[in-house]
N, C-alpha and C positions, 0 to 999 in steps of 0.2 A: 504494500500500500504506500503507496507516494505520501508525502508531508505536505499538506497544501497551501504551507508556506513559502517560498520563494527568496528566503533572505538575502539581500546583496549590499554590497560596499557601496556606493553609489556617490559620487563626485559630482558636487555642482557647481563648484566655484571653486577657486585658488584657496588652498586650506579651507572647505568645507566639502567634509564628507560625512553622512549621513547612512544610519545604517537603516535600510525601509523593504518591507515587505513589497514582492511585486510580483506577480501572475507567473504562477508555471508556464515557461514555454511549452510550445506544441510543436510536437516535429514535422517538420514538412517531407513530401517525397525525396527519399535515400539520405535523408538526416536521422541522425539518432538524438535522444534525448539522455541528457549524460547528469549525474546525481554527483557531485564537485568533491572531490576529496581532498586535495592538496595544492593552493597556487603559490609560486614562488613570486617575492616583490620584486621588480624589474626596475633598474634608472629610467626605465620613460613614464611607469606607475608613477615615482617620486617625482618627476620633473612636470608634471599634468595636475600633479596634487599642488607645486609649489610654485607654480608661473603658467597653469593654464593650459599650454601649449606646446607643440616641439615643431620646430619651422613655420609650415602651412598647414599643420594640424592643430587646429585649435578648437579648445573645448567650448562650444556655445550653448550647449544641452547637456540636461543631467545624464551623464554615460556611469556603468559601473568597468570599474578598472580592472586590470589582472590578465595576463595572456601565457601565463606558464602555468599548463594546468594537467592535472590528471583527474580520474574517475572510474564508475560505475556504470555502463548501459541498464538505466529502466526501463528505457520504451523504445520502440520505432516508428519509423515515418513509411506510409507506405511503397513498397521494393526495396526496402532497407535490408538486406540478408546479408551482409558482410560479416556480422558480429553475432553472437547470442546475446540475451538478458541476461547480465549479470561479468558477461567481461571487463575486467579491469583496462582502462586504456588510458594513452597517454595519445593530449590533446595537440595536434599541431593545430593552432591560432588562426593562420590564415587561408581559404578558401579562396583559389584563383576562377575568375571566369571559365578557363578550359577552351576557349574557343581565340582567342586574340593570337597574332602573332606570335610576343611572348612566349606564351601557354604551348601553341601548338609545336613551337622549336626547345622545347623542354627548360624555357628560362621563366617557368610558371609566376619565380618570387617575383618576377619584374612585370608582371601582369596590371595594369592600369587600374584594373576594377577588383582587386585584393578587396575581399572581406575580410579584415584583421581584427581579432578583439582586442577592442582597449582601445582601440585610433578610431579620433572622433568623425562619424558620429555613430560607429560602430561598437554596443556592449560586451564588455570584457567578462571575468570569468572569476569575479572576486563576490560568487554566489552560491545557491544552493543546487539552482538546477541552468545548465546551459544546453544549448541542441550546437550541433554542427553534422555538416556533411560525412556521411559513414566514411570515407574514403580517408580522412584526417582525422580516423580517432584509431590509433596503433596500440595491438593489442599488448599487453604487458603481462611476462612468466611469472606463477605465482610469487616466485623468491627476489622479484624485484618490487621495490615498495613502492608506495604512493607518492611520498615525497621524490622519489628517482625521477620516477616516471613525470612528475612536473619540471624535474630540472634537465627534461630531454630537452625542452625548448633552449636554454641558454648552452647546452652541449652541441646542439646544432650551430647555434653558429659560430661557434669553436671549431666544427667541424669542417663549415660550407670556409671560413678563414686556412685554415690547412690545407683544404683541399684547391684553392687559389693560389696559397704561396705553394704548393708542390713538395710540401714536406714527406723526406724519406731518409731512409735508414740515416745514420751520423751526423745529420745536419744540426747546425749551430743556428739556431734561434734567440733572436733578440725580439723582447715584448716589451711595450713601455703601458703601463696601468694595471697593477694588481688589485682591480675589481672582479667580479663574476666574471665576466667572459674574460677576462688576462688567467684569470685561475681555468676557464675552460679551455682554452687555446693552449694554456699549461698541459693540460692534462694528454687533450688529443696530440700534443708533440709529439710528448713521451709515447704516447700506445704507437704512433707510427714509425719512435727509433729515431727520436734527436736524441742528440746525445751533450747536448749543450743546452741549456734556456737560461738565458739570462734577463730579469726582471728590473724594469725601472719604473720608479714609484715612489714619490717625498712623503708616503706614512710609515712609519716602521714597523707597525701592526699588521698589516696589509704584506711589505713585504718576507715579514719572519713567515707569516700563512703560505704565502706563495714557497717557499723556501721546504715547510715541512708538505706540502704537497708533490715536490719534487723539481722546482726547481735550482739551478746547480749555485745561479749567482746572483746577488740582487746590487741593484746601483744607488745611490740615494740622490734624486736630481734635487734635494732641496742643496745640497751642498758640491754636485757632480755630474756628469754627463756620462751617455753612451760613448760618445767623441774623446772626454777627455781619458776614461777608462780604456783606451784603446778596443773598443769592442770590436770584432773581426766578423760581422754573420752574413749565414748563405740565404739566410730572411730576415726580413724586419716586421712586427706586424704590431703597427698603435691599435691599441683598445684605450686609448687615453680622451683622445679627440683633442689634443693639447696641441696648437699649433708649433710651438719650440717641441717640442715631443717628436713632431713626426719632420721636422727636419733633422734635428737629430739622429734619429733612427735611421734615415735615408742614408745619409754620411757615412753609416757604419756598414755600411751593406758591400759585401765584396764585388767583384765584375763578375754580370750575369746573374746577379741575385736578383730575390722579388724583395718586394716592400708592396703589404698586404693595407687598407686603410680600413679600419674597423669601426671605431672611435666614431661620435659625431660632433663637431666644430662648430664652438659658440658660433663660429660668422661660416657664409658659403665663399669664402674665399682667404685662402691663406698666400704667405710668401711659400716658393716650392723653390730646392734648390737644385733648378734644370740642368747645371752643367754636371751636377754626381751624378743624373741618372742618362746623360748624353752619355757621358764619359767613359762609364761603365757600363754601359747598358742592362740598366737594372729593371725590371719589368715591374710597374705601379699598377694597382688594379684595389677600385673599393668592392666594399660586398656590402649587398643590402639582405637582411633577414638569410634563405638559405632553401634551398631545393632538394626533394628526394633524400631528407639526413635524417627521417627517425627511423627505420628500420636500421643502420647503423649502429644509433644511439643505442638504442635499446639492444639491440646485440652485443655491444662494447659492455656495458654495463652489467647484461646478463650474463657474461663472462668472466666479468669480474676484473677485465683492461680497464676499466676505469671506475671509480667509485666517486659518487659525486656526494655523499652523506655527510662527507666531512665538510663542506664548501658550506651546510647550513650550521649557526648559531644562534638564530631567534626563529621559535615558534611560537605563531598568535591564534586565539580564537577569531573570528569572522566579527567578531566586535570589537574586537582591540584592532583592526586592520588601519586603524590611524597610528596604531604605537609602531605596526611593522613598516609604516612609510615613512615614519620619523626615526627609527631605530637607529639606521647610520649617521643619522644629523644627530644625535646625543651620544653616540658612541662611535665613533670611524672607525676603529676595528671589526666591526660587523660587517660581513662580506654579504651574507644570504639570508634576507630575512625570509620567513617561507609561512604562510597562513593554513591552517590544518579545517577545512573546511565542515569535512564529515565528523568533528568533535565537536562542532560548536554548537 
């Protein structure tokens, strides 16, 4: 029996969030309806909560937030037969059209008409009950948990970043941002056989985690550089979005290396420095969100190549999901705040 409440986070304004009962959704044809277990908080959750907006997505209606999410199938929408009731899944967030350009040449993420939760004026997943498209709800082994299964989303684009820069066996990786994705980009190195990652990051907190997670070296830009440390790498990849950051990083990149742009840039335009990547001919390429990486994810994980449990330190009830959006604003050491939905 379904709960005929529908509790959600729901964001109506910069710092006001409101926790309010709202309609079980209804599945439509080859959607399921999914009963919310675990969503992890994301910087674009906090950055929506604390300014509204991220670029040309601006919040003008009450949305509820959250896009890293896992669950439960209770229902179906009719020709729904992908999944049974009751498989545990973990949600990929955005639904492409399927028919555009994009879509048709398999670069789906860059689809025009993305339904993404949490980008306005699209509902997010920080509730009780969400529907999405069968095809984007992956099914999860019993021995992998709820909370994994939500942090498939930010291990994807961990993943779709690696699988850009070309990382393979011995390579020497430089990462500038020890947040969530620097700690996933971390992780997916390692399972591919770098044999270097080096960490730059001005909290110390941030980089000892990154450290006991396995990377080899951390840098401290509040007093040093990539540059000045002579770092030597066969990639670069910002998760910083720090403009001295990713010139930096670029600088250190050897000839013929990548330099990956992860990160997203208070301003749409930086200084770049054109003559290291003439020179060397280093290949630059950003990624947006990430294609075809949870079946991946979820195999790394159910493997046990990567363990992403450790990445979380605050879990909140579905009420407290104001304290998990301010968690890293009273504490920087907090990497993965993560809302435990199905307890609250």
């Amino acid at each position: 029996m379904l709960k005929m409440s529908n509790k959600a986070a729901v964001l109506y304004g910069i710092g006001d969030l409101r926790i309010e009962d709202r309609p079980v959704p209804v599945p439509g044809p080859r959607q399921v309806l999914v009963e919310v277990a675990s969503v992890g908080i994301c910087g674009s959750d906090v950055h929506y909560y604390e300014h509204g907006r991220i670029g040309d997505f601006v919040v003008r209606a009450p949305m509820v937030l959250g896009h890293e999410a896992s669950g439960v199938i209770v229902a179906r929408g009719d020709s729904a037969r992908r999944h049974e009731l009751g498989q545990r899944v973990a949600l990929e967030p955005g639904v492409p059209c399927g028919s555009c350009r994009e879509c048709r040449t398999g670069h789906y993420n860059l689809c025009r008409d993305m339904i993404f939760f949490a980008t306005p004026p699209v509902d997010g997943a920080l509730a009780r009950y969400v529907t999405i498209h069968e095809d984007f709800a992956f099914g999860l082994p019993d021995h992998v948990t709820d909370d994994a299964g939500a942090l498939c989303e930010p291990l994807s684009v961990g993943l779709w970043a690696c699988r850009k820069a070309g990382i393979t066996v011995g390579a020497r990786v430089a990462i500038a941002g020890a947040g969530p994705i620097g700690a996933a980009v971390t992780l997916v190195a390692l399972a591919a056989g770098a044999t270097e990652v080096i960490i730059s990051d001005p909290v110390p907190a941030r980089r000892a985690r990154l450290l006991k997670i396995g990377a080899t070296s951390v840098v401290d830009t509040s007093s040093s550089s990539l540059a000045e440390e002579a770092v030597d790498a066969d990639v670069f990849v910002d998760c910083s979005g720090s403009p001295a950051a990713i010139v930096d990083g670029i600088r250190c990149v050897r000839p013929a290396g990548a330099a990956v742009l992860v990160g997203m840039c208070p301003s749409s335009e930086v200084s770049f420095p054109i003559s290291s990547v003439q020179n060397r001919e280093i290949r630059v390429t950003g990624t947006f969100r990430y294609a075809n990486t949870y079946p991946e994810a979820i195999a790394l994980i159910s493997a046990g190549a990567i363990d992403l449990e450790g990445l979380v330190d605050a879990r909140f009830s579905l009420e407290s999901s104001e304290e998990a959006l301010t968690a890293a604003r009273r504490d920087p050491s907090v990497l993965k705040p993560l809302v435990r939905v199905a307890s609250s």
